[in-house]
C-alpha positions as a printed NumPy array, in Angstrom:
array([[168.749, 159.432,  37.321],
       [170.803, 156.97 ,  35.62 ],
       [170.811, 153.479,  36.733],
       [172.901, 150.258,  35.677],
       [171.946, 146.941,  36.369],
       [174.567, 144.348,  36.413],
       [174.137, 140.474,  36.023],
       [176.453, 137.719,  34.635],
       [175.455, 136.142,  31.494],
       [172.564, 133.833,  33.326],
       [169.435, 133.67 ,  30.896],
       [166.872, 133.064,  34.085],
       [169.142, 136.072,  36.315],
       [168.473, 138.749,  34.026],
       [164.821, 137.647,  32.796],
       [163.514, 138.312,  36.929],
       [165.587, 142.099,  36.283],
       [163.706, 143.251,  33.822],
       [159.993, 144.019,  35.298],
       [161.692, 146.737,  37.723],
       [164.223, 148.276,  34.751],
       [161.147, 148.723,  32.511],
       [159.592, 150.484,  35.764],
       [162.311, 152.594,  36.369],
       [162.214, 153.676,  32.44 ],
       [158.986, 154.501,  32.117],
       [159.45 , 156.506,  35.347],
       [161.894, 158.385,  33.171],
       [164.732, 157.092,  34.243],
       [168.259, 156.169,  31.969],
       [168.594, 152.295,  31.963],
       [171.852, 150.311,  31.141],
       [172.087, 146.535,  31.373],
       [176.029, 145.654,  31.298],
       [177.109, 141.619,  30.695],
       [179.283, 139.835,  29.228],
       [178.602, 140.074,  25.521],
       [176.82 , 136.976,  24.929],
       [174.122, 138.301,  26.889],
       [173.463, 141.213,  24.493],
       [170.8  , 139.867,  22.27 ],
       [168.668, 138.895,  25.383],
       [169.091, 142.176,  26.517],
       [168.02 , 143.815,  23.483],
       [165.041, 141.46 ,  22.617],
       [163.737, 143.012,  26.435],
       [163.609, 146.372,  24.627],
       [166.607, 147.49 ,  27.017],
       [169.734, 149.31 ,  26.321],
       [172.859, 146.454,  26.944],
       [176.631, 147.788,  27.417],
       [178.308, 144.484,  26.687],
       [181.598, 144.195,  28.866],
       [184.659, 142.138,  29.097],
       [184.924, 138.749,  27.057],
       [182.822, 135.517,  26.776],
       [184.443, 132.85 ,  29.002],
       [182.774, 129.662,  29.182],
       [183.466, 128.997,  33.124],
       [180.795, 126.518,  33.57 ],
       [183.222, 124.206,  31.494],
       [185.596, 124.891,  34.506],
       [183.416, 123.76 ,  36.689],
       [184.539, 120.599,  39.164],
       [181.914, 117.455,  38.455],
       [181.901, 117.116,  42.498],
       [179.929, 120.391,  42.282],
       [177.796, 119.999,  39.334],
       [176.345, 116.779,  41.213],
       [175.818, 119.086,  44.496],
       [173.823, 121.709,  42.74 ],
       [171.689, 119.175,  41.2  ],
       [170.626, 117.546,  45.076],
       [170.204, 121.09 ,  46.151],
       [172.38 , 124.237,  47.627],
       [175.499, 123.479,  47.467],
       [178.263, 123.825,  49.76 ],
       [178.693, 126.461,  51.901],
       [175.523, 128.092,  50.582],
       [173.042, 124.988,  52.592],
       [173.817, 127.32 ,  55.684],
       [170.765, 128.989,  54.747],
       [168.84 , 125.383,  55.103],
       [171.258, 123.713,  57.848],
       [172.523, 126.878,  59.744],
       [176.   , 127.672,  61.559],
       [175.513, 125.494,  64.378],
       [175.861, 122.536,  62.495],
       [178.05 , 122.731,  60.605],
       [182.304, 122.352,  61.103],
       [183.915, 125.55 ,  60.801],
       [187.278, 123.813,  59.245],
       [184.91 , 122.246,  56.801],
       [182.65 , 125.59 ,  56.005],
       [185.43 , 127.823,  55.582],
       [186.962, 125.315,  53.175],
       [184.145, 125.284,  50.998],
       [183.706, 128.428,  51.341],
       [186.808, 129.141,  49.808],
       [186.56 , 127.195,  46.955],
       [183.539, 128.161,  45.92 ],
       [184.947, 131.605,  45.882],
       [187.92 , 130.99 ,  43.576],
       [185.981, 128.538,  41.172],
       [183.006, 130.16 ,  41.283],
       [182.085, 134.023,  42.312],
       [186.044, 134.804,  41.117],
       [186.266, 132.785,  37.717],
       [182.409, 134.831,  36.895],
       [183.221, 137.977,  37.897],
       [186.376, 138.235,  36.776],
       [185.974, 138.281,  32.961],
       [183.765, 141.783,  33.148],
       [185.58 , 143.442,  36.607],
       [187.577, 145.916,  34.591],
       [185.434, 146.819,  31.629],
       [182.376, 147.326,  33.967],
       [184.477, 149.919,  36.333],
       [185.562, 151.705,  33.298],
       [182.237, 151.934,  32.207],
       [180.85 , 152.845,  36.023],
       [183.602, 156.014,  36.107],
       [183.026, 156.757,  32.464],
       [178.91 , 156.639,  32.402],
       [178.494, 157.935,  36.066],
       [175.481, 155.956,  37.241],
       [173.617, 157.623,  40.127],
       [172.297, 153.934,  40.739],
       [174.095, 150.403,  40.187],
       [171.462, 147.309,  41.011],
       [173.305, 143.659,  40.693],
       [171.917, 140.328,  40.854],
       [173.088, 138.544,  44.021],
       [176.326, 136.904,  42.439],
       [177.406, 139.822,  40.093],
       [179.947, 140.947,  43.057],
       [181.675, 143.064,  40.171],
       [178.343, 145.306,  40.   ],
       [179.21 , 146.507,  43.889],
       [182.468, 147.142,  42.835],
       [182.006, 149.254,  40.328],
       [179.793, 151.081,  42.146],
       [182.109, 151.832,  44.94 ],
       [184.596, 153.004,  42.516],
       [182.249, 155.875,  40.942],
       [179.994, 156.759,  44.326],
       [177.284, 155.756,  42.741],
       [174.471, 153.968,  45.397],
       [174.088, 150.061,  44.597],
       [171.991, 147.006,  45.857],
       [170.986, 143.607,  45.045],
       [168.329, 142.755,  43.   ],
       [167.494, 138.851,  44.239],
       [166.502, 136.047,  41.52 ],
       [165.819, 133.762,  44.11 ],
       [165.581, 132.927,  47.787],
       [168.615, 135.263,  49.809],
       [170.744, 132.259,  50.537],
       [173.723, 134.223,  49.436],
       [172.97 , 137.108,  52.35 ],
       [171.938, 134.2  ,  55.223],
       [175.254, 132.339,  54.586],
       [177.64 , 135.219,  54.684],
       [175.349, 137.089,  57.631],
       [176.437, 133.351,  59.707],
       [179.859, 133.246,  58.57 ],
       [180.28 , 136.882,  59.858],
       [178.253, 136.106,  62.735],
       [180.895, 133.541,  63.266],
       [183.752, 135.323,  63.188],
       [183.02 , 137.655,  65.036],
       [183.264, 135.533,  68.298],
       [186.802, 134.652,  67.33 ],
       [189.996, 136.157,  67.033],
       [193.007, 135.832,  64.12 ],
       [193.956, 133.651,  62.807],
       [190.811, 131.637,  63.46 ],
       [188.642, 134.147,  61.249],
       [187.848, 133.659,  57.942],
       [186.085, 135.186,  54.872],
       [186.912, 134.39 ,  51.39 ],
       [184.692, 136.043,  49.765],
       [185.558, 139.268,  52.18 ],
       [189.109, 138.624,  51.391],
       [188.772, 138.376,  47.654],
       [186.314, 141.517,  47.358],
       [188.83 , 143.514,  49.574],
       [191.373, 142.813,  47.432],
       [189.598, 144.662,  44.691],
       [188.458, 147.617,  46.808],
       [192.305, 148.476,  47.236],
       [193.033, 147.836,  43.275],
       [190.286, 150.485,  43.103],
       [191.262, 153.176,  45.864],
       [188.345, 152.892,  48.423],
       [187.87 , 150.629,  51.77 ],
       [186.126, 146.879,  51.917],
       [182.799, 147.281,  53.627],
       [180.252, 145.018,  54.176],
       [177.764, 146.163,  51.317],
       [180.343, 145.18 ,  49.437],
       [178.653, 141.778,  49.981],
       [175.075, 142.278,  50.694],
       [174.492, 145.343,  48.832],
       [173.629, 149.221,  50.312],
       [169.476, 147.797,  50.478],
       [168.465, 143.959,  48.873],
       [165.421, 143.811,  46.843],
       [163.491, 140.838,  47.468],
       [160.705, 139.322,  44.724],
       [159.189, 136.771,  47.467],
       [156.384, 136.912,  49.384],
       [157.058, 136.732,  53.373],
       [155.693, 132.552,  53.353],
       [158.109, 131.941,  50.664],
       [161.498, 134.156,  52.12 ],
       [164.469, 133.625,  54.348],
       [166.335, 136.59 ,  55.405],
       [170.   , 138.112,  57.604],
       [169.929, 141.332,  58.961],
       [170.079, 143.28 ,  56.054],
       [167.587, 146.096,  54.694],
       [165.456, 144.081,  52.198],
       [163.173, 146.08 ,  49.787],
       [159.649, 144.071,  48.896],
       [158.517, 143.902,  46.116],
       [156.045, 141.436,  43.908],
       [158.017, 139.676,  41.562],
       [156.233, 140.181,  37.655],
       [156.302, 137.059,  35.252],
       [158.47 , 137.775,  32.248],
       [159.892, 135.077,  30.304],
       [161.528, 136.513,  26.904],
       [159.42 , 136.724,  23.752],
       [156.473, 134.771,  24.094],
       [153.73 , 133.93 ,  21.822],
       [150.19 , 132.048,  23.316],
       [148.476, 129.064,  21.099],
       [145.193, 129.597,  20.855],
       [144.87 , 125.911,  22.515],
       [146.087, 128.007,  25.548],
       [142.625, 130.209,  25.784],
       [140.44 , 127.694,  23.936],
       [137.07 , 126.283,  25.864],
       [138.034, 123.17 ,  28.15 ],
       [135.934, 120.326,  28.952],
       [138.173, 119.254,  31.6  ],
       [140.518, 120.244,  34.151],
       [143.838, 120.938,  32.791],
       [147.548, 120.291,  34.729],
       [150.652, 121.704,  33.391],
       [153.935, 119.549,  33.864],
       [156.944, 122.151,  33.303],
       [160.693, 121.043,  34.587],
       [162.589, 124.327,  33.386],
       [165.472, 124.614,  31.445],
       [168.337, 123.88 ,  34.004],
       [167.693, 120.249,  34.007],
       [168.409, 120.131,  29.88 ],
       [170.35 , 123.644,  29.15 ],
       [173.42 , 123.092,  32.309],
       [172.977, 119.138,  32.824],
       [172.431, 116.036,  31.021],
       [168.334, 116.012,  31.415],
       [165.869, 115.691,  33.511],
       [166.018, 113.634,  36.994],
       [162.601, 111.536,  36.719],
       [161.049, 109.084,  33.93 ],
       [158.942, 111.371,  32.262],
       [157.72 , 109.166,  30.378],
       [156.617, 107.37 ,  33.676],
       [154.58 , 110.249,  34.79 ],
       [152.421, 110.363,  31.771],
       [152.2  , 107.378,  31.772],
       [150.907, 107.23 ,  35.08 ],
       [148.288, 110.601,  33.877],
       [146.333, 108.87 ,  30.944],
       [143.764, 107.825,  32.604],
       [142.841, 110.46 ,  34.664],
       [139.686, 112.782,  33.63 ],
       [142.147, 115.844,  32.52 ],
       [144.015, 117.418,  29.974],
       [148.045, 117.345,  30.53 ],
       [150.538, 119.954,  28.861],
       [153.993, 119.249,  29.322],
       [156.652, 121.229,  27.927],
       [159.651, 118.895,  27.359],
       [162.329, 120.504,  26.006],
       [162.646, 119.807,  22.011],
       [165.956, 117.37 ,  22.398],
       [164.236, 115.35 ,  24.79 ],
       [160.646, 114.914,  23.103],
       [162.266, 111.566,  20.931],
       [163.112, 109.81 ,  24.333],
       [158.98 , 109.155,  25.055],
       [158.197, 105.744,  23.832],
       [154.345, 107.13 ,  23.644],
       [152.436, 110.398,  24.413],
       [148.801, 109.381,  25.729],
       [145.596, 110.52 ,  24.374],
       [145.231, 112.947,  27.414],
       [148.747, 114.532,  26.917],
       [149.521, 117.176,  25.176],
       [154.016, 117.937,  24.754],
       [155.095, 121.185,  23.391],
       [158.609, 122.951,  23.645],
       [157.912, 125.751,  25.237],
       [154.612, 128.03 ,  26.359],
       [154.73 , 131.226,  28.029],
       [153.829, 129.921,  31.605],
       [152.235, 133.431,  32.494],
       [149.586, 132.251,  29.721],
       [149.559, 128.626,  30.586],
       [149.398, 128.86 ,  34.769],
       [146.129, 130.933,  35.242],
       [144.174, 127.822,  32.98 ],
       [145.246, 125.083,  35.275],
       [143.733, 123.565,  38.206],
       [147.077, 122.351,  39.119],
       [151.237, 122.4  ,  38.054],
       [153.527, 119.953,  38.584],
       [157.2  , 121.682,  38.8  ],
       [161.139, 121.76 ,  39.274],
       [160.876, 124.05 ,  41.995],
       [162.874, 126.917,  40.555],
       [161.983, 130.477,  41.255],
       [160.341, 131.282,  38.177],
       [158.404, 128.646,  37.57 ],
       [157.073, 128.094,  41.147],
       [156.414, 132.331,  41.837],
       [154.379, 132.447,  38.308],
       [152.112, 129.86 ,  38.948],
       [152.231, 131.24 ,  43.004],
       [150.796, 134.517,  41.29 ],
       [148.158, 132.725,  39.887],
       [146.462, 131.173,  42.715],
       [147.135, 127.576,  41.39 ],
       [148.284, 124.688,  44.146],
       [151.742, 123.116,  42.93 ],
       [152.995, 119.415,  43.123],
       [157.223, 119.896,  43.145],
       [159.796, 117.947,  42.297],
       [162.736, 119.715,  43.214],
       [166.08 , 118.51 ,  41.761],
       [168.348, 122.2  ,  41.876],
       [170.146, 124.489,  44.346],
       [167.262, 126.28 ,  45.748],
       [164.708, 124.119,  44.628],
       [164.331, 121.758,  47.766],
       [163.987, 125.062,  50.257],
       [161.773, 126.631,  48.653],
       [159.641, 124.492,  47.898],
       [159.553, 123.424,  51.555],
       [158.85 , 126.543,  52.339],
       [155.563, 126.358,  49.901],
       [154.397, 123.273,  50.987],
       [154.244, 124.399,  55.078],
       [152.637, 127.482,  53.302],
       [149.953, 124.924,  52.664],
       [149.957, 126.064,  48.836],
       [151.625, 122.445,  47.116],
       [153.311, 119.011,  47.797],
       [156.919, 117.636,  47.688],
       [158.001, 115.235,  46.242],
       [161.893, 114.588,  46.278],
       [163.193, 113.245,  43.05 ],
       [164.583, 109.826,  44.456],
       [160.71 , 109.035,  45.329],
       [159.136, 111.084,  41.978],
       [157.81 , 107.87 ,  40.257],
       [154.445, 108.074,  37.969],
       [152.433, 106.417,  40.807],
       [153.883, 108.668,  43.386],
       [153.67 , 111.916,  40.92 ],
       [149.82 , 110.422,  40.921],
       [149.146, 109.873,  44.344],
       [150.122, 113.473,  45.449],
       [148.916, 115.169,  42.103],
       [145.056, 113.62 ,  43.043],
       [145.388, 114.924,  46.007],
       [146.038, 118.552,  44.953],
       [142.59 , 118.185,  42.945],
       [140.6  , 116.623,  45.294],
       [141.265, 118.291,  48.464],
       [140.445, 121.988,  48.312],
       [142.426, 123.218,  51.449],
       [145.034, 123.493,  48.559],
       [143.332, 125.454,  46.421],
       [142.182, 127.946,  49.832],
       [146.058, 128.273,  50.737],
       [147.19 , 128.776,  47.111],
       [144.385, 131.709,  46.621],
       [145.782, 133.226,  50.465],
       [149.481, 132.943,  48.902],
       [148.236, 134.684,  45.657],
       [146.75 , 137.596,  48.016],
       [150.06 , 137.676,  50.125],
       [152.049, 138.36 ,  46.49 ],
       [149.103, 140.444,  45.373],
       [150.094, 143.329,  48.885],
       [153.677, 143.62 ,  47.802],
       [154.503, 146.542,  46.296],
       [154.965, 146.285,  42.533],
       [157.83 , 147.305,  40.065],
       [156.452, 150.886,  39.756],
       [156.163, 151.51 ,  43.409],
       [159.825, 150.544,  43.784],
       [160.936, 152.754,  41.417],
       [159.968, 155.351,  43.491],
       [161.622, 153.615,  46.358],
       [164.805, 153.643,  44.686],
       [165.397, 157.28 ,  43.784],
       [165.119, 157.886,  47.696],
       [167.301, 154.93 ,  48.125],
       [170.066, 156.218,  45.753],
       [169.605, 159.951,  47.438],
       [170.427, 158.351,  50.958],
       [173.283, 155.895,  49.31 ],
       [174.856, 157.765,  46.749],
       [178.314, 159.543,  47.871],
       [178.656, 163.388,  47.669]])
């Protein structure tokens, strides 16, 4: 069959795709990967086929500085329903929000590829469309050639569990009380293109979800498991990586959101090392290159490089100190090593809640992240071997999902229930 998949131009959105397109190739199926065109050389360097469409806008420039700050204490507005829930929360003040983030957000992204990616949907004839959770366009297009479509998550489902309350919502009242901007806008698109709103339209025909049941939050929608597959882009492993230890080694990583979409990281890193070089192990951080010049001193027990496949770097560590973001946290989940997060971005505070009443880490909010704090929680996480025990039970819970290749065979009975005629 053929199958599109469908993200906007997000470096860390497409990377969690392309585990399950590879499946679904070497299960002999066609793969496309449509963007907008500055996406195309990621695309390729995965070994996958890329249909660049539309034009390059650069809407995070458009984005409101009220926001920006939001995203950086944690899911913004009206997506902390997932975290807060309907019930408390004002409706005049949800549906607001709710709007706006609509128009300056899922509207100004989408927008830029709607067209091409419909043309290329009625023209190609894709028997399966899969779209990363805010690629609304990918459902659209999907409608408009009958092909079957779902989401394919990067994260936690926050986007499902806000709309599932909002709709939940609405339904107990009547016009002109209800409302649904994101419903609204989508509609508007369904009639450009000749076929009804629906719901799916939304959530997707079927959701699949890369999170083990500790780690997820779900609405009432048909989620597909399945384990979620480290990739990270071209990689290439030191040999300092696999080289004989004589100590325990912990791996400071912070991601590239904090330096790539914001002016650096939210914690004196410089602090935290400090606070490190005495302790009996070896420390890798990966600061990004631009922000290397800003340590006054690297300690004898520190080691700072760029970048290092974390696939490669997680399974040697006794310990990681992270950010919190999907990636990061569900590689070095895989690997059965306990985590000490710092969250400091949209998801980042849920889930890694949800990993620490797991048993498998510690919080520590970035207000309180100092070097003796970052200490204090990181000894504890080598000491105590309860968190060790619950990472190595969270590894087993990813290890039972089914993987990219089982999926794939998922899917093709998927798109024979979904697909129209």
């Amino acid at each position: 069959m053929r199958v599109l998949l469908c993200t906007l131009p997000q470096r860390t959105h497409f990377l969690t795709m392309v585990p399950l397109a590879w499946a679904l190739r070497t299960a002999g199926h066609e793969v496309r990967v449509a963007s907008l065109p500055r996406l195309t050389d990621l695309i390729t360097d995965a070994g996958l086929t890329a249909v660049p469409v539309g034009r390059d806008v650069d809407v995070e420039r458009m984005d409101r500085p009220e926001d920006r700050a939001q995203w950086r204490r944690g899911l913004p507005k009206p997506y902390d329903l997932a975290e807060v829930g309907a019930e408390n929360v004002d409706w005049a003040e949800l549906t607001e929000s709710h709007r706006a983030f609509t128009q300056w957000g899922h509207r100004l992204h989408n927008q830029p590829m709607m067209a091409d990616l419909v043309r290329l949907a009625q023209q190609w004839r894709p028997d399966l469309v899969l779209w990363e959770p805010n690629t609304f366009a990918g459902a659209i297009a999907a409608k408009a050639c009958g092909a079957a479509h779902g989401r394919l998550l990067f994260t936690m489902d926050v986007y499902g569990v806000t709309h599932a309350h909002i709709r939940q919502v609405n339904s107990r009242l009547v016009p002109p009380e209800r409302d649904d901007a994101l419903a609204e806008w989508l509609e508007s698109y369904a009639r450009r293109y000749g076929f009804a709103f629906t719901e799916d339209l939304v959530s997707g025909q079927f959701t699949v979800d890369q999170l083990s049941p500790s780690l997820r939050i779900g609405a009432p929608l048909h989620y597909v498991p399945m384990r979620h597959i480290p990739y990270g882009g071209r990689a290439v492993v030191p040999p300092w990586v696999w080289a004989p230890r004589s100590r325990p080694r912990v791996a400071l990583t912070l991601g590239l959101s904090a330096t790539d979409h914001f002016d650096g990281y939210t914690l004196n890193v410089a602090d935290v090392l400090d606070s490190l070089a005495d302790l009996d192990v070896e420390v890798v951080a990966t600061i990004a290159a631009a922000e290397q010049p800003k340590l006054p001193r690297v300690p004898d027990n520190v080691r700072v490089v760029d970048y290092v496949p974390l696939h490669a770097l997680a399974p040697t560590c006794a310990a990681v100190v992270n950010h919190g973001g999907f990636g990061t946290l569900s590689t070095v989940a895989r690997y059965g090593v306990p985590q000490l997060v710092l969250p400091f971005h949209f998801e980042g505070p849920l889930l890694a809640g949800k990993l620490a009443a797991q048993g498998a880490g510690l919080v520590v909010q970035p207000g309180a992240a100092t070097g003796a704090t970052v200490r204090e929680q990181l000894g504890r996480l080598l000491d105590e071997p309860v968190f060790r025990e619950r990472a190595e039970a969270l590894r087993a819970e990813i290890e039972a999902l089914p993987t990219p290749n089982e999926v794939a065979g998922q899917l093709v009975e998927l798109t024979a229930k979904y697909r129209a005629g």
